[in-house]
DRENDO-631198 format. One line per 4 residues: number of its first residue (from 1); for each residue z, x, y of N, C-alpha, C, O. Coordinates in Angstrom, 2 decimals, always signed. Layout:
<sites>
NUM) Z:X:Y:Z:X:Y:Z:X:Y:Z:X:Y; ...
</sites>
This chain:
<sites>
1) +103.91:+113.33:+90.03:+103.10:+112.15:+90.15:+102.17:+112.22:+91.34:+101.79:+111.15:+91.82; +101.72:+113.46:+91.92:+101.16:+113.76:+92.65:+99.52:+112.61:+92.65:+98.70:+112.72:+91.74; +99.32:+111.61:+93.79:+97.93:+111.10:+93.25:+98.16:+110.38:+92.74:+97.14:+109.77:+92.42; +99.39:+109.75:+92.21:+99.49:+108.52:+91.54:+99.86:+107.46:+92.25:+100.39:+107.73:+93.32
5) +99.72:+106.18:+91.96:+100.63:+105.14:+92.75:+101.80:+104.88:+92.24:+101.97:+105.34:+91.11; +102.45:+104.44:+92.60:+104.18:+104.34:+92.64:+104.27:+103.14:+91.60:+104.07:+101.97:+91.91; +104.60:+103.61:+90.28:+104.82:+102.19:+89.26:+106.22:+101.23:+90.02:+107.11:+101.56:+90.79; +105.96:+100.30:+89.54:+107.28:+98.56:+89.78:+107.75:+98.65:+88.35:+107.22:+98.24:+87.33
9) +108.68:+99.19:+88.50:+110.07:+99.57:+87.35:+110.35:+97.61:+86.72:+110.75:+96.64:+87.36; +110.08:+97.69:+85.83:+110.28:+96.80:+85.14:+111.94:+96.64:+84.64:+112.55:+97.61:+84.18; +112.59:+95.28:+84.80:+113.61:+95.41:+84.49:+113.76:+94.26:+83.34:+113.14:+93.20:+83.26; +114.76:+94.77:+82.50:+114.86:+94.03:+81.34:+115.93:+93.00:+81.68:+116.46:+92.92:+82.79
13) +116.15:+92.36:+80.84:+116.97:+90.53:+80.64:+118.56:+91.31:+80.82:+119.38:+90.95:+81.67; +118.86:+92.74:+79.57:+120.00:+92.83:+79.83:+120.62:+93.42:+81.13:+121.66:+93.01:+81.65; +119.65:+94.67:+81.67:+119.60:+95.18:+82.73:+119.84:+94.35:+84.04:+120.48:+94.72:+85.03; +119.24:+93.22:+83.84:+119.47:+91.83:+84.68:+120.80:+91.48:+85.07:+121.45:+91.66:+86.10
17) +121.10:+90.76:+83.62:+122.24:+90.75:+83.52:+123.75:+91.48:+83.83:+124.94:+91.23:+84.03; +122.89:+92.39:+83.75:+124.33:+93.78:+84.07:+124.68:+93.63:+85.58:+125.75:+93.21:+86.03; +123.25:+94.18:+86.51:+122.86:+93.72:+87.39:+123.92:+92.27:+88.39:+124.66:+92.48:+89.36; +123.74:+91.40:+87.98:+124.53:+90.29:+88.64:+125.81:+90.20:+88.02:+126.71:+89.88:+88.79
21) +126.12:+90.39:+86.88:+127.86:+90.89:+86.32:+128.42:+91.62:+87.68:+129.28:+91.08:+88.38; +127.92:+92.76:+87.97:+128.82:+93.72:+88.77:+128.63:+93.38:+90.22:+129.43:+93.90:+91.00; +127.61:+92.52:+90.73:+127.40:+91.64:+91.88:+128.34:+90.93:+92.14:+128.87:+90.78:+93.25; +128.81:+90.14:+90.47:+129.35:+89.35:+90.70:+131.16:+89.34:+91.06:+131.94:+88.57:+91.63
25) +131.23:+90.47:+90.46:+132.70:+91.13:+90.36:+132.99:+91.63:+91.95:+134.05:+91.50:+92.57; +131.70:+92.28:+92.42:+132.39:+92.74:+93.35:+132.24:+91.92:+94.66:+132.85:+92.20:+95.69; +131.22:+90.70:+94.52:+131.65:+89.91:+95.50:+132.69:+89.48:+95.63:+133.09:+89.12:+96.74; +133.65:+89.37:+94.23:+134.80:+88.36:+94.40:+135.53:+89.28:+95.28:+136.40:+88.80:+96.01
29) +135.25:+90.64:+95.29:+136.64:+91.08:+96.38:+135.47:+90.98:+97.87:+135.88:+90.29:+98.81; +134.47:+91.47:+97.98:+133.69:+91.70:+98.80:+132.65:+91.61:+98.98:+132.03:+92.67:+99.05; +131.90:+90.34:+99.17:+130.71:+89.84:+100.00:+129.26:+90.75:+100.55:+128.08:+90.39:+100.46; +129.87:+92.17:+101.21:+129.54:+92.54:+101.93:+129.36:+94.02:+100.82:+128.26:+94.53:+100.65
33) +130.21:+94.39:+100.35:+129.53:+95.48:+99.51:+128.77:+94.88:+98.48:+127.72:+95.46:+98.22; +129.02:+93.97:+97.89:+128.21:+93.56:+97.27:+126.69:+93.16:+96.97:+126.07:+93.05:+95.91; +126.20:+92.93:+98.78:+125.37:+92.96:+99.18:+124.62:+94.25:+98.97:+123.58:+94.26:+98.31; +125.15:+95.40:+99.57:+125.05:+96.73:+99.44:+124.52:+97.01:+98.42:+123.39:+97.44:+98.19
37) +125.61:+96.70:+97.58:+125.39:+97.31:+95.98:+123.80:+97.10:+95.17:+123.19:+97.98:+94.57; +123.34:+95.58:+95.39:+122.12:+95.55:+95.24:+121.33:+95.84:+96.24:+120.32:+95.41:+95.69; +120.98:+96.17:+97.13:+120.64:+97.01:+98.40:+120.03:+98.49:+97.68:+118.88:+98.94:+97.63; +121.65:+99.14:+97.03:+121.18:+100.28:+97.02:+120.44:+100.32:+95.52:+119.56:+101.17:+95.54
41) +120.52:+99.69:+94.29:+119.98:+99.18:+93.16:+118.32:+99.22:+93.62:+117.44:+99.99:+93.22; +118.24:+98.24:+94.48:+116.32:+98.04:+95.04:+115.87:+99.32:+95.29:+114.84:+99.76:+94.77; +116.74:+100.12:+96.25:+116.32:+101.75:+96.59:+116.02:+102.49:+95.38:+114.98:+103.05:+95.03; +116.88:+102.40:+94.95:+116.84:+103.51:+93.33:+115.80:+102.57:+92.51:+115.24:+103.17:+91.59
45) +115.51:+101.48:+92.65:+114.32:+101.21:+91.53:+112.91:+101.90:+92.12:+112.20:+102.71:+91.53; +112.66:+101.18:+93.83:+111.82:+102.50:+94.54:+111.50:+103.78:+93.69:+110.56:+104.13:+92.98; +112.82:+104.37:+94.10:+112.83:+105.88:+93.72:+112.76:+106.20:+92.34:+112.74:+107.41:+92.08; +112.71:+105.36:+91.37:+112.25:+105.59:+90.41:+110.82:+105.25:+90.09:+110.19:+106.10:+89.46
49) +110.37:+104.41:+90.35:+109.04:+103.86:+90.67:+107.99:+105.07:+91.67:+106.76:+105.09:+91.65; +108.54:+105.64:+92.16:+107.25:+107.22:+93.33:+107.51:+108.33:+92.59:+106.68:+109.24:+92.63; +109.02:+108.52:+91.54:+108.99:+109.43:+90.75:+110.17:+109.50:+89.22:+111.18:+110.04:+88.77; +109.41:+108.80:+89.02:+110.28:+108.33:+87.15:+110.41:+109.46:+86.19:+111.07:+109.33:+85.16
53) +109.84:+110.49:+86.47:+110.09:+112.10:+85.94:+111.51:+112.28:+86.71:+112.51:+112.37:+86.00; +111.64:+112.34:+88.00:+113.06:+113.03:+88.17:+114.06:+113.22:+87.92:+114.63:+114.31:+88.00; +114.66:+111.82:+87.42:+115.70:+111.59:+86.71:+116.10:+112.40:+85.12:+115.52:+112.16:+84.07; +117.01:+113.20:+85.28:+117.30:+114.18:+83.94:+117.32:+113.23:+82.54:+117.80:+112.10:+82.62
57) +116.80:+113.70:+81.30:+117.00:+112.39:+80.15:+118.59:+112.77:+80.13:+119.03:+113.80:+80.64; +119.45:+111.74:+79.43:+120.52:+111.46:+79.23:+120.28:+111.23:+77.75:+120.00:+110.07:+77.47; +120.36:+112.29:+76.47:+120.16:+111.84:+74.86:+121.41:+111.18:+74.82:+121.26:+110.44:+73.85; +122.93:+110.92:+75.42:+123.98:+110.56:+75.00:+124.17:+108.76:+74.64:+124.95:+108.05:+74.00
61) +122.71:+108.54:+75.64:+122.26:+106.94:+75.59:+121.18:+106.92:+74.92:+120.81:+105.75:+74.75; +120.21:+107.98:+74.26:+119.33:+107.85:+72.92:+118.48:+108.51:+73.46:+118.61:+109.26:+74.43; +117.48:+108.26:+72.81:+116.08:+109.14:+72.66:+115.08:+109.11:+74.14:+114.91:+107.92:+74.39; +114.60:+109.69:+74.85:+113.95:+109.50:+75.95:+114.30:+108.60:+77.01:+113.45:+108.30:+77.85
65) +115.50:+108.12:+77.07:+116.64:+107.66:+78.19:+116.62:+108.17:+79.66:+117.50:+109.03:+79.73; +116.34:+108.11:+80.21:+116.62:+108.79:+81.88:+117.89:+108.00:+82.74:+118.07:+106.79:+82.87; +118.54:+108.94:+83.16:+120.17:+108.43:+83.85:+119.60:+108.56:+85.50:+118.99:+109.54:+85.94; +119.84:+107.72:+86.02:+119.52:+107.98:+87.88:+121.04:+107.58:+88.08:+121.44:+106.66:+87.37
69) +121.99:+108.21:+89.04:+122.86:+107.55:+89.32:+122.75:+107.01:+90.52:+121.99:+107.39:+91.41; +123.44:+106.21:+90.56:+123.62:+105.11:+91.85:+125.67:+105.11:+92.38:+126.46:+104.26:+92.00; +125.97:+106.13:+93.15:+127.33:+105.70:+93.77:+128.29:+105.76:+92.38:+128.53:+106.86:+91.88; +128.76:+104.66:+91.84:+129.66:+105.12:+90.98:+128.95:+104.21:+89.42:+129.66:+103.95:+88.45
73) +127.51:+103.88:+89.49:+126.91:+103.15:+88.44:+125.74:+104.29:+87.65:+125.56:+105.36:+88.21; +125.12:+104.05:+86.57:+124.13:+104.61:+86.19:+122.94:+103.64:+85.82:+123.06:+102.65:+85.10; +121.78:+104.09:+86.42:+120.70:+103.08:+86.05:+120.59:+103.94:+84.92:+121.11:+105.06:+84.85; +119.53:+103.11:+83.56:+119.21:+103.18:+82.60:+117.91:+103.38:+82.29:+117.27:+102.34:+82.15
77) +117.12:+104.75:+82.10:+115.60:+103.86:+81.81:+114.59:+104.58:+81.48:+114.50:+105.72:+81.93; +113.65:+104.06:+80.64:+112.92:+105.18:+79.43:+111.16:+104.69:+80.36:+110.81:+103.89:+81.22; +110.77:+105.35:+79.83:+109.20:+105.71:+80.39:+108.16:+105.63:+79.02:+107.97:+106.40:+78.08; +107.52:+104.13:+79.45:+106.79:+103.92:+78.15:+104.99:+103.33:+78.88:+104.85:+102.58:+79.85
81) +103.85:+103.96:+78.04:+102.90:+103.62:+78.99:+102.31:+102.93:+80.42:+101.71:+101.93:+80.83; +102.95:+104.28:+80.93:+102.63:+104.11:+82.52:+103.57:+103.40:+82.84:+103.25:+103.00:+83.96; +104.63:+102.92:+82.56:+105.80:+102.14:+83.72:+107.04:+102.54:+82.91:+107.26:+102.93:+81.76; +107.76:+102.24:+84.04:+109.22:+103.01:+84.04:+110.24:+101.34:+83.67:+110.16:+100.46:+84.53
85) +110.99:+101.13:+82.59:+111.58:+100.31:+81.87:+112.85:+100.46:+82.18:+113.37:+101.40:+81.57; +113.89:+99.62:+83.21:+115.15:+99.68:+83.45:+115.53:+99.13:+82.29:+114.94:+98.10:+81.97; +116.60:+99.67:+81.35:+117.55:+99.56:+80.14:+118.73:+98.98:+80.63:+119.28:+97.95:+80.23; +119.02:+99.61:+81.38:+120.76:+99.08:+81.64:+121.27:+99.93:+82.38:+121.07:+101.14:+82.29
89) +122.37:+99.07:+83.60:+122.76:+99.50:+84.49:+124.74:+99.56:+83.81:+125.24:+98.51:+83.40; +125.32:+100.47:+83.80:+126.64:+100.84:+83.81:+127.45:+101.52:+84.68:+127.09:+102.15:+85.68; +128.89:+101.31:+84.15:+129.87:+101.75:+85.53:+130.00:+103.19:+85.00:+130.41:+103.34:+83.85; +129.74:+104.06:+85.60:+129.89:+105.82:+85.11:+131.24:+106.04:+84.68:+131.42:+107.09:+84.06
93) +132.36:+105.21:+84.88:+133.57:+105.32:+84.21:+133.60:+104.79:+83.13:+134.36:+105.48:+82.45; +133.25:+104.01:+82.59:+133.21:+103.11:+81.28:+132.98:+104.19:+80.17:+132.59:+105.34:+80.42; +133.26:+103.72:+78.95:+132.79:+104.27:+77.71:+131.17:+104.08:+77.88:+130.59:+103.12:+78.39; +130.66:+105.17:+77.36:+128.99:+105.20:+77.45:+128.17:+104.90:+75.91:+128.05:+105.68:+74.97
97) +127.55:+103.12:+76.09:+127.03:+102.76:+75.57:+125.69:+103.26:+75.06:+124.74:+102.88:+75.74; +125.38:+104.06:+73.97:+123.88:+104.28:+73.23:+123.02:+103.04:+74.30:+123.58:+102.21:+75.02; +121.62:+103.23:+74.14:+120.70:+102.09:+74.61:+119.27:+102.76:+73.82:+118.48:+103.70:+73.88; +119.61:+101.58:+73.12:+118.28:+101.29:+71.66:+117.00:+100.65:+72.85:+117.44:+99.66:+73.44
101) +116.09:+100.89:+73.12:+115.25:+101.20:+73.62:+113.57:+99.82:+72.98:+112.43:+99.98:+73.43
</sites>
């Protein structure tokens, strides 16, 4: 992306959602990682946003999928004219949900 400006990763309703689920879980034990946790979420949208190629595709979540991991989560997210589309955020231990796009 040499020369380009840094796309604002668009995040979807469920991605959202996922998003404050696991906020929400882990405030109940801890406040303070929790904080973190979306902390480090904002970083990795950054870093997907200066370079949305880096991330390896993941076909196990569908067709043109990109996996970034985050600590023990996976961001979700496909690359559709000029901006980078957060799909869904999951726990890397979980059963791994397809994401229809």
């Amino acid at each position: 992306m040499s020369g380009r400006k840094a796309l604002k990763p668009i995040v979807t309703t469920r991605a959202e959602r996922e998003i404050r689920d696991i906020a929400d879980y882990i405030a109940e034990h801890n406040i303070e990682a929790a904080i973190n946790f979306l902390g480090e979420i904002n970083e990795q949208f950054v870093k997907i946003g200066q370079h949305p190629e880096a991330a390896p595709l993941a076909a196990e979540f569908g067709p043109n999928i990109r996996k970034r991991v985050s600590g023990n989560y996976l961001l979700l997210y496909t690359l559709f004219n000029e901006q980078a589309i957060i799909l869904a955020v999951q726990h890397g231990k979980k059963k791994r949900r397809r994401i229809v796009p």
